[in-house]
FINULUM-326110 format. One record per residue: residue in three letters; chain; x, y, z of N, C-alpha, C, O, CB in turn. Coordinates in Angstrom, 3 decimals. Glycine has a CB too. Layout:
BEGIN
<site res="ALA" chain="A" n_px="X" n_py="Y" n_pz="Z" ca_px="X" ca_py="Y" ca_pz="Z" c_px="X" c_py="Y" c_pz="Z" o_px="X" o_py="Y" o_pz="Z" cb_px="X" cb_py="Y" cb_pz="Z"/>
...
This chain:
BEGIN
<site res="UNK" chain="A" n_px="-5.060" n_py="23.348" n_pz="9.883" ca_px="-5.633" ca_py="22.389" ca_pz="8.967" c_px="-4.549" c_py="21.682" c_pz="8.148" o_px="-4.390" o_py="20.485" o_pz="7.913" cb_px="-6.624" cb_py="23.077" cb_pz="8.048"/>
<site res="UNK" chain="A" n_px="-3.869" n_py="22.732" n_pz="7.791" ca_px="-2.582" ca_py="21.917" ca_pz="7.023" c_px="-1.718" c_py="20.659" c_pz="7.734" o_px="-1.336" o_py="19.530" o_pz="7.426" cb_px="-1.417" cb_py="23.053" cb_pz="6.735"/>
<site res="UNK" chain="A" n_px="-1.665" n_py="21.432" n_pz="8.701" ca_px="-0.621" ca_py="20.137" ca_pz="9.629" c_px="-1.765" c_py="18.543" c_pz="10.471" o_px="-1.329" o_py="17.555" o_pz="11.062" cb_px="0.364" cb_py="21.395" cb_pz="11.534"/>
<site res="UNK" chain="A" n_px="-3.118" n_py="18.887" n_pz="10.192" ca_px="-3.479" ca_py="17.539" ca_pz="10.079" c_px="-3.696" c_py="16.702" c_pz="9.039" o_px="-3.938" o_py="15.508" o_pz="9.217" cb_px="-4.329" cb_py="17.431" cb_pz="10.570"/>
<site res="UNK" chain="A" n_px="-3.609" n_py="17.413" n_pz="7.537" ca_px="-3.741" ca_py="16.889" ca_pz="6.863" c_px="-2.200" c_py="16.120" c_pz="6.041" o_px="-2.197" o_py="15.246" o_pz="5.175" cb_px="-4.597" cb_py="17.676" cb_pz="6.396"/>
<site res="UNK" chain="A" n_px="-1.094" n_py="16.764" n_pz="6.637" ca_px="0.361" ca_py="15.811" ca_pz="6.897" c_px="0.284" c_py="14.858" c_pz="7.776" o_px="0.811" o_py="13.760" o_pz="7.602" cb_px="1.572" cb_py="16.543" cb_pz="7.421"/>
<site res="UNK" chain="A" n_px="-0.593" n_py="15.283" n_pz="9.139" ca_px="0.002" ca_py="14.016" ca_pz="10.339" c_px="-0.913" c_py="12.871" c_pz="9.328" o_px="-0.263" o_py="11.939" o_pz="8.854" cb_px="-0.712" cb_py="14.206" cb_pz="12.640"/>
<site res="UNK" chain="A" n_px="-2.185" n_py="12.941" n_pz="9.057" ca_px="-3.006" ca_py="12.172" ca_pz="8.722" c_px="-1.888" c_py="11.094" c_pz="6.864" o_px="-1.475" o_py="9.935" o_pz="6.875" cb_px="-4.699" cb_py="13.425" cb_pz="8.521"/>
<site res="UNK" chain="A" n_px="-1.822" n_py="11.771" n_pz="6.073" ca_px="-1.068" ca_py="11.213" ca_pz="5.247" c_px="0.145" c_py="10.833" c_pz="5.532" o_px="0.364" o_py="9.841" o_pz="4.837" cb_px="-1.020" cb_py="11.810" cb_pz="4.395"/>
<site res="UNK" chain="A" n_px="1.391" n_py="11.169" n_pz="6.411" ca_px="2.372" ca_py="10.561" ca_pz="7.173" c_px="1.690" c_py="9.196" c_pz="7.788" o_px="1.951" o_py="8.255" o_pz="7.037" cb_px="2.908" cb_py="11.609" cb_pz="8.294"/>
<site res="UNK" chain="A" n_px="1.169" n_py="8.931" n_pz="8.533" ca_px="0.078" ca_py="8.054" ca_pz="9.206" c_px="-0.400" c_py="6.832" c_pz="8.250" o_px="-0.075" o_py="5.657" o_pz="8.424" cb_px="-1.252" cb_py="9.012" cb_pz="9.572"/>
<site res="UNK" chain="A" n_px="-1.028" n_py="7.203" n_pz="7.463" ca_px="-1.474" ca_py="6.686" ca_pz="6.502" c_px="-0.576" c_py="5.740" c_pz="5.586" o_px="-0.831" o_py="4.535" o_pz="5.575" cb_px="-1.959" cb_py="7.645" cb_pz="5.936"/>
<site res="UNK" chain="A" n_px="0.553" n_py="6.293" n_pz="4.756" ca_px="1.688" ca_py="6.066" ca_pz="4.422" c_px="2.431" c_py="5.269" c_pz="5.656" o_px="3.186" o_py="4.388" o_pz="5.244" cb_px="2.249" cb_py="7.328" cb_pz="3.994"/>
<site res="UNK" chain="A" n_px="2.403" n_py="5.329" n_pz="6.310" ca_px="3.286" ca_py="4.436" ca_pz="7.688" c_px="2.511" c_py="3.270" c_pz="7.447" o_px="3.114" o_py="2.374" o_pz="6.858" cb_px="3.147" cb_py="5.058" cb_pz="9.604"/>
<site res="UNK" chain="A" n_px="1.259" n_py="3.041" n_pz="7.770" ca_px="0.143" ca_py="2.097" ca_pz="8.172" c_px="0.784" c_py="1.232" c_pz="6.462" o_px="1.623" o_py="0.333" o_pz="6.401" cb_px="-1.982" cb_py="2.990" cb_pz="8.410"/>
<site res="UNK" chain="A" n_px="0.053" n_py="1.883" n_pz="5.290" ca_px="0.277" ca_py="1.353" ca_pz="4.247" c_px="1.866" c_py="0.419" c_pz="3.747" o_px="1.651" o_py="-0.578" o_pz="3.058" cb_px="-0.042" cb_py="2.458" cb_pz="3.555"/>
<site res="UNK" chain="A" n_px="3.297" n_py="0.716" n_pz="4.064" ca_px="4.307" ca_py="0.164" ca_pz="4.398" c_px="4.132" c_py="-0.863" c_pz="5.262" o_px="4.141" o_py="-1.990" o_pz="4.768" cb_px="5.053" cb_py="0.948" cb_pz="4.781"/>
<site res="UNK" chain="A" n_px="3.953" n_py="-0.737" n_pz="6.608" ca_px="3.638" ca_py="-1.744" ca_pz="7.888" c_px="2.546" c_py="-2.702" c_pz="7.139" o_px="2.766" o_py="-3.908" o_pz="7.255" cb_px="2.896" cb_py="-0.847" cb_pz="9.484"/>
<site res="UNK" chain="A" n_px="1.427" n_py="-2.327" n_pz="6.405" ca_px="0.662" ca_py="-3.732" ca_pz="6.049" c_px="1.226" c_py="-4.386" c_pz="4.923" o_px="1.304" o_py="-5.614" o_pz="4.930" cb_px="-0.865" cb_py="-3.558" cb_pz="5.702"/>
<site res="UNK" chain="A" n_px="1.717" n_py="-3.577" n_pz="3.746" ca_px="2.751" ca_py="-4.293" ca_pz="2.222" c_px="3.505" c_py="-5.337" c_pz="3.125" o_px="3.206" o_py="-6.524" o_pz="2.991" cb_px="4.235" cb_py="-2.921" cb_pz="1.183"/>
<site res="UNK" chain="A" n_px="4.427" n_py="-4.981" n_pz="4.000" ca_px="5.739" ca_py="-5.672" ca_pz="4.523" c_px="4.917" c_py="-6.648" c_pz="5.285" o_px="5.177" o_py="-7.748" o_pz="4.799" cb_px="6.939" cb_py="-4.705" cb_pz="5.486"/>
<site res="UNK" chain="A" n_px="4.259" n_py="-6.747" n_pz="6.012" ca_px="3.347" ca_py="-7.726" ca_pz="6.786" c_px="3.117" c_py="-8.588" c_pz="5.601" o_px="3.838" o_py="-9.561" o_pz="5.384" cb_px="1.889" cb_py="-7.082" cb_pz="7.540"/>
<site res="UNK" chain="A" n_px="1.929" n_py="-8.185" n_pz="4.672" ca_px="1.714" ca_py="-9.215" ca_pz="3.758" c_px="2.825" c_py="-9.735" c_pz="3.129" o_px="2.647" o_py="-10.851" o_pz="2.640" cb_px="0.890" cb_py="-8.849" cb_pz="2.847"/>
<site res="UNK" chain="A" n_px="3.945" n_py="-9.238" n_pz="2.997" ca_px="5.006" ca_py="-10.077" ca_pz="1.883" c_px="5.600" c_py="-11.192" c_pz="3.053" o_px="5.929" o_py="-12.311" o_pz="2.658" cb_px="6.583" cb_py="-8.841" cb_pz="1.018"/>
<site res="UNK" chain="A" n_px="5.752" n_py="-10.747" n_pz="4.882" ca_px="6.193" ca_py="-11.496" ca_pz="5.419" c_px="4.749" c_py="-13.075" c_pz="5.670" o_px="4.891" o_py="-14.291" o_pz="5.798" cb_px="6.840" cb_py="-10.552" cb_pz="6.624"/>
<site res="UNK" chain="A" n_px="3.758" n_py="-12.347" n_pz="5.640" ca_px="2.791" ca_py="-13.687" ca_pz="5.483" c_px="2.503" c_py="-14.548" c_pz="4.575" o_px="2.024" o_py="-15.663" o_pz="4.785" cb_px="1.768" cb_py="-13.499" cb_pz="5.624"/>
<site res="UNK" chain="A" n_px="2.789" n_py="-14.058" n_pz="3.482" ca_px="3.079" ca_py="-14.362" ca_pz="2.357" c_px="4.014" c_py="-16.187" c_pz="2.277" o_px="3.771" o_py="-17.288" o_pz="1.783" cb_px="3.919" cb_py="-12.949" cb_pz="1.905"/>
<site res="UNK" chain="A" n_px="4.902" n_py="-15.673" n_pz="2.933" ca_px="6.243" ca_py="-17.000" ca_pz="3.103" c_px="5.864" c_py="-17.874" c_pz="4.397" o_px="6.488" o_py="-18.934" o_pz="4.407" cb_px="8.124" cb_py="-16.232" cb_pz="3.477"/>
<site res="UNK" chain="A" n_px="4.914" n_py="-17.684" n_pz="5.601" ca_px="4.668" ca_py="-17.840" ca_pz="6.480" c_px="2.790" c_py="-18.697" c_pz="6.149" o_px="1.801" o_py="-17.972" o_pz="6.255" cb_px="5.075" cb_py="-16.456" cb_pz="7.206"/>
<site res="UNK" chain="A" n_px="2.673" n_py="-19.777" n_pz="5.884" ca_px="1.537" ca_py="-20.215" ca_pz="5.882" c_px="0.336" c_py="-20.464" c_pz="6.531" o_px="-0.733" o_py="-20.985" o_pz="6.212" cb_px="1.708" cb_py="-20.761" cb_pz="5.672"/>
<site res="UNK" chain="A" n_px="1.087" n_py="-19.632" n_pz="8.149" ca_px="0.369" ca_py="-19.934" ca_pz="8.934" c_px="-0.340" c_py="-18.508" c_pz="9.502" o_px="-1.167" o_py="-18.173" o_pz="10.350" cb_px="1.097" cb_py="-20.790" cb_pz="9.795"/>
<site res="UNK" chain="A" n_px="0.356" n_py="-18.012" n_pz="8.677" ca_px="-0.171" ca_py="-16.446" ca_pz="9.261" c_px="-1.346" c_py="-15.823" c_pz="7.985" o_px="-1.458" o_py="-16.019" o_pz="6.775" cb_px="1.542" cb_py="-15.101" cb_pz="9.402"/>
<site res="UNK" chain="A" n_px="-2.185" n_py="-14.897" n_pz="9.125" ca_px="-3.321" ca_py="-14.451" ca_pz="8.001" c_px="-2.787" c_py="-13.387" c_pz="7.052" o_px="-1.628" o_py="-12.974" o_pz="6.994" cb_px="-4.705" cb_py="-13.796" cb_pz="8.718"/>
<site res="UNK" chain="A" n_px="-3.634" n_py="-13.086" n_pz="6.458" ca_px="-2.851" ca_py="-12.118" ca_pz="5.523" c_px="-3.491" c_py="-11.223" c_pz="4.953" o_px="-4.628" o_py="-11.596" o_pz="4.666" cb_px="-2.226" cb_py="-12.659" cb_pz="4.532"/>
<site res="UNK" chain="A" n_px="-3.176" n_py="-9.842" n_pz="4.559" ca_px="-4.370" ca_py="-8.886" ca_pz="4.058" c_px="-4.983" c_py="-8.956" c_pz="2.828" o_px="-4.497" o_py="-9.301" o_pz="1.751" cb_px="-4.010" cb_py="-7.629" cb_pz="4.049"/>
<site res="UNK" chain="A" n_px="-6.258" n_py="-8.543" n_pz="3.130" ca_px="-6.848" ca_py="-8.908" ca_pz="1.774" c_px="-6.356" c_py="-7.818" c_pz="0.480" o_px="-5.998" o_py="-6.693" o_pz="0.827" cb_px="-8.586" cb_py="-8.871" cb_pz="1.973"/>
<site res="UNK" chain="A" n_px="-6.349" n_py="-8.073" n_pz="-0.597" ca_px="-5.843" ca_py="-7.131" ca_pz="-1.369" c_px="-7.217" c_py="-5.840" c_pz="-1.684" o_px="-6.904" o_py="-4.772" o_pz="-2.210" cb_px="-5.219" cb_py="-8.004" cb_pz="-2.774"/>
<site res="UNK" chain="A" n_px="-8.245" n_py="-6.042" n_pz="-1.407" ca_px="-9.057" ca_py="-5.062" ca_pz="-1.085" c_px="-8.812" c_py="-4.144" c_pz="-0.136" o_px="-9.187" o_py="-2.981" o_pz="-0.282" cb_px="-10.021" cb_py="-5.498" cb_pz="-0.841"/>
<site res="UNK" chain="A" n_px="-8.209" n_py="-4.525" n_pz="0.857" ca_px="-7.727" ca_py="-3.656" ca_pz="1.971" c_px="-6.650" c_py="-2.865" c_pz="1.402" o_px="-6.385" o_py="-1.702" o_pz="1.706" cb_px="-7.233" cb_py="-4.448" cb_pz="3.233"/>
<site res="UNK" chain="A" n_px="-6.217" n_py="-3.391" n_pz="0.786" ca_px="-4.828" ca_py="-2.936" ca_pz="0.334" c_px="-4.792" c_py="-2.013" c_pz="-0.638" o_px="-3.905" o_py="-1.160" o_pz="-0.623" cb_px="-4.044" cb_py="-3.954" cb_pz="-0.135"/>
<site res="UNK" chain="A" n_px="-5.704" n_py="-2.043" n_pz="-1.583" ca_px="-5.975" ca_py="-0.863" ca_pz="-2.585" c_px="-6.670" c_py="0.031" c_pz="-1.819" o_px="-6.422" o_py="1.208" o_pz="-2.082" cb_px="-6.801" cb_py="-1.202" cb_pz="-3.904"/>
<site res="UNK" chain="A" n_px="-7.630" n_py="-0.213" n_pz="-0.773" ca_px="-8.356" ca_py="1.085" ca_pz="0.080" c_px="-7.738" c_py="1.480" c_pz="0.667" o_px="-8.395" o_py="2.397" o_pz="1.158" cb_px="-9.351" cb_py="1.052" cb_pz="0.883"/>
<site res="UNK" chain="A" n_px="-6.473" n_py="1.523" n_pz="1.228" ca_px="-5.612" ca_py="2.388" ca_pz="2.178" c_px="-4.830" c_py="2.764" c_pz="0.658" o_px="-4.936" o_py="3.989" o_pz="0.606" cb_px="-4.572" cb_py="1.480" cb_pz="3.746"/>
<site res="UNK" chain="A" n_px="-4.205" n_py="2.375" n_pz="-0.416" ca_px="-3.807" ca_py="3.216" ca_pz="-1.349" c_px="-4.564" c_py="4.606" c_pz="-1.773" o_px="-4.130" o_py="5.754" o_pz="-1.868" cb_px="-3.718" cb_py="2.433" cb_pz="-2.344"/>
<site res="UNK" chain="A" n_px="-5.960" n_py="4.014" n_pz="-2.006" ca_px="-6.746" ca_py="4.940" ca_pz="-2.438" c_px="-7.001" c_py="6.401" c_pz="-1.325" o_px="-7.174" o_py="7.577" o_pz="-1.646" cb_px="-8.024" cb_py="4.101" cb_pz="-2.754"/>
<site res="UNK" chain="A" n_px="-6.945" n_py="5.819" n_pz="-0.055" ca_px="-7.007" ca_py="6.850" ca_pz="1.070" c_px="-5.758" c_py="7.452" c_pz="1.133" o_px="-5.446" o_py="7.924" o_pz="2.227" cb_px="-7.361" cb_py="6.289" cb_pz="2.446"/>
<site res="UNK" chain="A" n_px="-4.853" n_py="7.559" n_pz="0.074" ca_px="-3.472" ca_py="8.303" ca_pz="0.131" c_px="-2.055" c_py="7.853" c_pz="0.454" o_px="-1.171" o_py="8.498" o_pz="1.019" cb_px="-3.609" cb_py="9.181" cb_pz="0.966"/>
<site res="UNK" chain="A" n_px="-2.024" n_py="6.699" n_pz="0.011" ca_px="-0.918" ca_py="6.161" ca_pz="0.384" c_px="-0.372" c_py="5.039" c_pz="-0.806" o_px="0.306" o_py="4.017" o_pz="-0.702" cb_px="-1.200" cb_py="5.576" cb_pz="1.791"/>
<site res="UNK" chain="A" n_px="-1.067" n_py="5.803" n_pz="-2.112" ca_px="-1.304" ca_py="4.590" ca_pz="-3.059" c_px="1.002" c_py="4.795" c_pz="-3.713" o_px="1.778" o_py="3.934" o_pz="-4.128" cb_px="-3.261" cb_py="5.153" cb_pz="-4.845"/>
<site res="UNK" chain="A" n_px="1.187" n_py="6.204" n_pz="-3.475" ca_px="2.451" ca_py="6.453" ca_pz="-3.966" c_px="3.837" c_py="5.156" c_pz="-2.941" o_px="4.594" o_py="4.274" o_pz="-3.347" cb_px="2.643" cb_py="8.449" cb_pz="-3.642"/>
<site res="UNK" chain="A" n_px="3.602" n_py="5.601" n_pz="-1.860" ca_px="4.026" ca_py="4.841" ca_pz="-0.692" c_px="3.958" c_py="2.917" c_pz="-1.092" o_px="4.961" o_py="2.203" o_pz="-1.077" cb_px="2.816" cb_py="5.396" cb_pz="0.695"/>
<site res="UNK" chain="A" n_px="3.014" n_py="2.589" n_pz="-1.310" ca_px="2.512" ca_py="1.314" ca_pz="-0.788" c_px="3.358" c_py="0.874" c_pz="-2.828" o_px="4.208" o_py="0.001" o_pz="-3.007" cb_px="0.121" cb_py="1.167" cb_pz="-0.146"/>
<site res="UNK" chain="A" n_px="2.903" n_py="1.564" n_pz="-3.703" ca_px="3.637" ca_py="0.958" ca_pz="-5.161" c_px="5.358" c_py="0.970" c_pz="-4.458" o_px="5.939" o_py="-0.106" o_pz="-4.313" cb_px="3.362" cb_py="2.370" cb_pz="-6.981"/>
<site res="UNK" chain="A" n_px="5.884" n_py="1.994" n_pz="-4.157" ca_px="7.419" ca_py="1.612" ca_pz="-3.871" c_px="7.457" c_py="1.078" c_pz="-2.865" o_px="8.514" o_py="1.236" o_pz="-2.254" cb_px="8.406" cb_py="2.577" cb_pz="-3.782"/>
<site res="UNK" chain="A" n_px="6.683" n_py="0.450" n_pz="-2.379" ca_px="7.005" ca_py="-0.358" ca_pz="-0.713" c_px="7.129" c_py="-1.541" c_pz="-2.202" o_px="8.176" o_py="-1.602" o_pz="-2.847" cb_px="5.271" cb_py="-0.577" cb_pz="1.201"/>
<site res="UNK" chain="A" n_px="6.175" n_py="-2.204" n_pz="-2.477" ca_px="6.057" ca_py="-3.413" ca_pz="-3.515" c_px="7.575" c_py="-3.711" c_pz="-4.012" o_px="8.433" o_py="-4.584" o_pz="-3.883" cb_px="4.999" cb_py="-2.986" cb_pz="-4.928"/>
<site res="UNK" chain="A" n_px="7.414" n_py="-2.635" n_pz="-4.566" ca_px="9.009" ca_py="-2.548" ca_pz="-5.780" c_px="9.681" c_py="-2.998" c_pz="-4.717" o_px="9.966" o_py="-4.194" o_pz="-4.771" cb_px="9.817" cb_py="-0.790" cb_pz="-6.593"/>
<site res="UNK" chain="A" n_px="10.115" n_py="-2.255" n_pz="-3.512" ca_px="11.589" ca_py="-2.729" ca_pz="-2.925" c_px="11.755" c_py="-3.712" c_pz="-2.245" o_px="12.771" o_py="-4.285" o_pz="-1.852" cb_px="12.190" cb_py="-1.939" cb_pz="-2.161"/>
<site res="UNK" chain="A" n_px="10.128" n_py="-3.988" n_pz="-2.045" ca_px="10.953" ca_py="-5.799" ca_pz="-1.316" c_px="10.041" c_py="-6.681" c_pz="-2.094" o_px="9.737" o_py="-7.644" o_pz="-1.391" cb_px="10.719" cb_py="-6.338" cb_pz="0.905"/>
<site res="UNK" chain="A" n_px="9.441" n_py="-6.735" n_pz="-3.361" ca_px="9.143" ca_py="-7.697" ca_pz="-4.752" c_px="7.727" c_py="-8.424" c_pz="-4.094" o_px="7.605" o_py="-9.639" o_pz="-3.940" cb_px="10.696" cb_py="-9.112" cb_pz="-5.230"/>
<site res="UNK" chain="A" n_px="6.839" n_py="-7.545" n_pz="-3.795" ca_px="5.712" ca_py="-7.892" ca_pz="-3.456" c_px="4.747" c_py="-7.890" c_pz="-4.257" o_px="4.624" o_py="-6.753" o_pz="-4.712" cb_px="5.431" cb_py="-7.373" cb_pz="-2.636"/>
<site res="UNK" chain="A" n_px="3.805" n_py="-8.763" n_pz="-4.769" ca_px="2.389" ca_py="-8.127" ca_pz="-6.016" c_px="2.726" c_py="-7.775" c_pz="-7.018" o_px="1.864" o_py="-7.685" o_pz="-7.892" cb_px="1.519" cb_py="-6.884" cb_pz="-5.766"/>
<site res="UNK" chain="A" n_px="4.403" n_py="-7.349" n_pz="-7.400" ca_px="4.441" ca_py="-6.883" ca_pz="-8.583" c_px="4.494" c_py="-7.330" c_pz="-9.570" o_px="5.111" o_py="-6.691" o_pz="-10.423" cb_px="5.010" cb_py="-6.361" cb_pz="-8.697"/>
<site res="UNK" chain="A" n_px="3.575" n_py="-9.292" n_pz="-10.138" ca_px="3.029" ca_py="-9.476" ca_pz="-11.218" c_px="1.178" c_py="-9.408" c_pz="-11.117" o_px="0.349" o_py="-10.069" o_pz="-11.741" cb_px="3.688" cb_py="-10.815" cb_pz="-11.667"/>
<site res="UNK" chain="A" n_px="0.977" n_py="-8.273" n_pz="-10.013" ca_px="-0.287" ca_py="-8.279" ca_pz="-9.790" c_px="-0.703" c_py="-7.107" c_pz="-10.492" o_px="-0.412" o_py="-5.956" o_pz="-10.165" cb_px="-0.631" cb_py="-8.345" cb_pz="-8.419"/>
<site res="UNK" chain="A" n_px="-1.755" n_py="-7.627" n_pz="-11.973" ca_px="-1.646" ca_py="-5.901" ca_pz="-12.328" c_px="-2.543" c_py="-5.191" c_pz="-11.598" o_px="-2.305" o_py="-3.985" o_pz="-11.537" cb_px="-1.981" cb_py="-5.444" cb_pz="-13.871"/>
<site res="UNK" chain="A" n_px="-3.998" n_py="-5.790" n_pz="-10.733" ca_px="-4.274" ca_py="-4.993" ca_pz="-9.851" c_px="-3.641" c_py="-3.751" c_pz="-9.221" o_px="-3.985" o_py="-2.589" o_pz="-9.004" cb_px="-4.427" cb_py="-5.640" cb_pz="-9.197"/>
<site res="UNK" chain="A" n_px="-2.486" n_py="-4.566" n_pz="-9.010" ca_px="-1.417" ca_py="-3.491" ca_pz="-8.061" c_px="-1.284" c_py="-2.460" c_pz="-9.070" o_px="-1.891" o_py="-1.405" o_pz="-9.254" cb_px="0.321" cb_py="-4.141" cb_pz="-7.537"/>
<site res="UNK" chain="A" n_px="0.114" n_py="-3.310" n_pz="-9.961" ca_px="0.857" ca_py="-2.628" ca_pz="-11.070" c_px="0.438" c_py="-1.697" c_pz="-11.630" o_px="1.048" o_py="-0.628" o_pz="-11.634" cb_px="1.126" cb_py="-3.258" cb_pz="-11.968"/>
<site res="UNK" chain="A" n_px="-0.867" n_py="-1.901" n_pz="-12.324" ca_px="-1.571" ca_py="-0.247" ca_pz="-12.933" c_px="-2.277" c_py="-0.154" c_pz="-11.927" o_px="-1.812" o_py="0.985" o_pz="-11.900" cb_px="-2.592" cb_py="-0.020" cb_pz="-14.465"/>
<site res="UNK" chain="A" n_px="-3.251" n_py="-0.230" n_pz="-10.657" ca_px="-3.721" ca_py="0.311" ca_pz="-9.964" c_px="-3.341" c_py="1.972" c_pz="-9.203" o_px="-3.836" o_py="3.076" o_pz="-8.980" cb_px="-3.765" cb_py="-0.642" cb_pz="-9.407"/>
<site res="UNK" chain="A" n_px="-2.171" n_py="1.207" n_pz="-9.043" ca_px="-1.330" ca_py="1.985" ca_pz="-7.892" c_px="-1.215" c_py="3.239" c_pz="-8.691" o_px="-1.824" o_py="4.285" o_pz="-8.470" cb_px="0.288" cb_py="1.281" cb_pz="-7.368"/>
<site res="UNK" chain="A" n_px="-0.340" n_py="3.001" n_pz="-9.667" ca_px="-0.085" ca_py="4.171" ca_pz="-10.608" c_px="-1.197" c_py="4.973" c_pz="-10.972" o_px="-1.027" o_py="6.192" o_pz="-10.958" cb_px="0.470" cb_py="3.738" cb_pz="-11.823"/>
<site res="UNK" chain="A" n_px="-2.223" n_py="4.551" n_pz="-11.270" ca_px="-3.950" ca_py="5.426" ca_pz="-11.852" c_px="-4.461" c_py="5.846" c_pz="-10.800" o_px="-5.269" o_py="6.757" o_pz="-10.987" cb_px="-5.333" cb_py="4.465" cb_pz="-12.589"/>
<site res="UNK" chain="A" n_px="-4.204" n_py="5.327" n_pz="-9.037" ca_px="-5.076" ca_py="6.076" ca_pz="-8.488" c_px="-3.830" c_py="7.435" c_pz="-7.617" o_px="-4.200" o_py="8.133" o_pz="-6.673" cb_px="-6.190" cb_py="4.926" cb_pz="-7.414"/>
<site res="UNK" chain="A" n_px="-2.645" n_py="7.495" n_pz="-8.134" ca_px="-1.710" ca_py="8.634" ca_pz="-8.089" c_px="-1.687" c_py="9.209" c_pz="-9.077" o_px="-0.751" o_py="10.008" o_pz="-9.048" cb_px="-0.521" cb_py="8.431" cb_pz="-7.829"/>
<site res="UNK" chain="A" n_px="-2.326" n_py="9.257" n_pz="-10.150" ca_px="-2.277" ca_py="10.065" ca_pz="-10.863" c_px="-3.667" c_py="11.176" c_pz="-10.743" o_px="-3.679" o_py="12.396" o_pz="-10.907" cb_px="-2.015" cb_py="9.350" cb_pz="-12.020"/>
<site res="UNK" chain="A" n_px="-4.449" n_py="10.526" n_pz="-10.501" ca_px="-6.259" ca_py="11.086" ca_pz="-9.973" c_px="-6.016" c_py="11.645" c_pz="-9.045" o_px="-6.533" o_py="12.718" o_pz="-8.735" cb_px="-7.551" cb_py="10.048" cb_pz="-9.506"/>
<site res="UNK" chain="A" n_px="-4.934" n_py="10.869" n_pz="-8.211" ca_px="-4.700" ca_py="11.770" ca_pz="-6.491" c_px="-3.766" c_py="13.520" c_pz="-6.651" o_px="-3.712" o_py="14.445" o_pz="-5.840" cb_px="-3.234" cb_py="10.378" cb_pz="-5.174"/>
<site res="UNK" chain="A" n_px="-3.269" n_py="13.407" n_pz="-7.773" ca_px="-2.360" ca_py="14.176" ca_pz="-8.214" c_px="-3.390" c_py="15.434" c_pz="-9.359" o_px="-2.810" o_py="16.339" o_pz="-9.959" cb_px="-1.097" cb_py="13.062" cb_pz="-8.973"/>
């Protein structure tokens, strides 16, 4: 049980990176679709909310979004 509940949050955390970096690259790209930020807090909330705030920070994505900004942080602290 333990080791699916790593593959599953490894996983999760992967997915959550791969969509931040997608959206920041669609972001500059006008022609490309882009994730909704609902999506984006529900894969935080499904465990990847720690992951997806320092994905933001390191390549300057959302972070005058306070959605994000306190989101991210309140639903790692509940997760915690």
């Amino acid at each position: 049980m333990k080791r699916e509940i790593l593959v599953y949050l490894l996983t999760i955390n992967i997915l959550a990176i791969f969509l931040t970096t997608y959206d920041k690259i669609a972001s500059k790209k006008f022609r490309r679709k882009r994730i909704r930020e609902n999506v984006l807090l529900l894969v935080g909330i499904l465990g990847a909310s720690l992951s997806m705030y320092l994905t933001m920070h390191l390549i300057h994505h959302k972070t005058k979004h306070k959605k994000f900004m306190l989101g991210l942080p309140l639903i790692i602290i509940i997760h915690v």
